[in-house]
N, C-alpha and C positions, 0 to 999 in steps of 0.2 A: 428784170423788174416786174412783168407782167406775170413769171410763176411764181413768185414772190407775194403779189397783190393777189393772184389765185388761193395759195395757199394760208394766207392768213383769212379771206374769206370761207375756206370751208374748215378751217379752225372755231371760226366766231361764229357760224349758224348750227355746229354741231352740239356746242355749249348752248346756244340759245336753245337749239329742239331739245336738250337734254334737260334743261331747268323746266320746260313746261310737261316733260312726261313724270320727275320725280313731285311738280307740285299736283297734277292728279292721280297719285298714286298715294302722296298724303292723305289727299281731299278723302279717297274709295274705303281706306283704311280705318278711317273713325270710327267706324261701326265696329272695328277686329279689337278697339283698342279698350281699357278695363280703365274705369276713373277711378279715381279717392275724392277725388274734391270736382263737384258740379254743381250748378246753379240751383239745381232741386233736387233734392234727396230722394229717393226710390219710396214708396208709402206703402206697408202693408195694410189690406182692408183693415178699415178698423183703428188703425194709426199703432204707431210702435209700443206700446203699451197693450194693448191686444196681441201683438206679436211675441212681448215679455210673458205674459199670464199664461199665453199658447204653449209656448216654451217651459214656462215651469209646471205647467199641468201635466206636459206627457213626461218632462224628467222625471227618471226615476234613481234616486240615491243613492237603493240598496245595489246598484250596479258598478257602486264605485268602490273600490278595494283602497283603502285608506285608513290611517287614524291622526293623520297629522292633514292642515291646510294643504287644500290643492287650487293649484291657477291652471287656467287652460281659455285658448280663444279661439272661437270657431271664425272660418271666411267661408265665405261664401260668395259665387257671382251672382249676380241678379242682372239678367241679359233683358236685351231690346224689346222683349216681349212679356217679362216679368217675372220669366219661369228664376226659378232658384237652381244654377249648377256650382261644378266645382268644391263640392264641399269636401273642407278637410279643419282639423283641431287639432293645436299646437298647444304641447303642453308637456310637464315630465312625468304625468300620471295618466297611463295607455287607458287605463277605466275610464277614466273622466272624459279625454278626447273621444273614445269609442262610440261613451255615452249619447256626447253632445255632436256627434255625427249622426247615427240615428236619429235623434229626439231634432232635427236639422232636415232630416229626409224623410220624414213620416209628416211634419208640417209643411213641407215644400211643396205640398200638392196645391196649395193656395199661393193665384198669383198673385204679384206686388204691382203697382203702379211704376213703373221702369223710371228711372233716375233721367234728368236731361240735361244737356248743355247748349247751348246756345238755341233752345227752343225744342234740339233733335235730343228723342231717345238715344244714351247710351249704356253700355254695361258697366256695373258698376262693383266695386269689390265694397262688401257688408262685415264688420271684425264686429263680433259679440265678445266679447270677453266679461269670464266669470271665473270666481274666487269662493273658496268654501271651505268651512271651518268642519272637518269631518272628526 
């Protein structure tokens, strides 16, 4: 009876230490983890409309090999600190993606106001998507 009542004891304190290492390993993680949906949305100076005008000012057109509509969406992270990484464009027209990669990392030198959730900066994932009648 006594290895019995031993052994169901270090059954139940290994579950209990194991629930309190995976809940701060949650907690540390926040900062690793990429939102869509947060309490504030990430601001570029100026507000997103300045980020639009930005945008269409450095695209350049003649870069995109085309004569019928092209759709393509660029993502982007916008990390804890504002910087803009991770960028890529999805799309079936390689010009148009390539373009809006570039014209993505030539403005990316301006930081954003970083996104937050429950008060704390996190990273945030940015979708631009554009459509064009070429």
């Amino acid at each position: 009876m006594k290895k019995l009542l031993f052994i169901m004891l270090m059954i139940s304190s290994v579950t209990i230490y194991s629930q309190e290492v995976n809940k701060k390993e949650s907690e540390s993680s926040v900062g690793d983890n990429i939102f869509e949906k947060v309490d504030i949305l990430p601001e570029y100076p100026g507000g997103i409309n300045a980020f639009r005008r930005k945008f269409s000012e450095s695209f350049d057109i003649r870069r995109i090999n085309s004569n019928k509509p092209a759709k393509s969406e660029a993502q982007f992270v916008i990390d804890l600190d504002g910087n803009v990484t991770d960028i890529i464009a999805v799309g079936e027209n390689r010009s148009m993606n390539k373009e809006m990669e570039r014209v993505i990392k030539t403005i990316s030198k301006t930081k954003w106001k970083p996104a937050r959730l429950n008060g704390e900066p996190v990273k945030y994932l940015f979708k631009l998507p554009i459509s064009m009648n070429l």
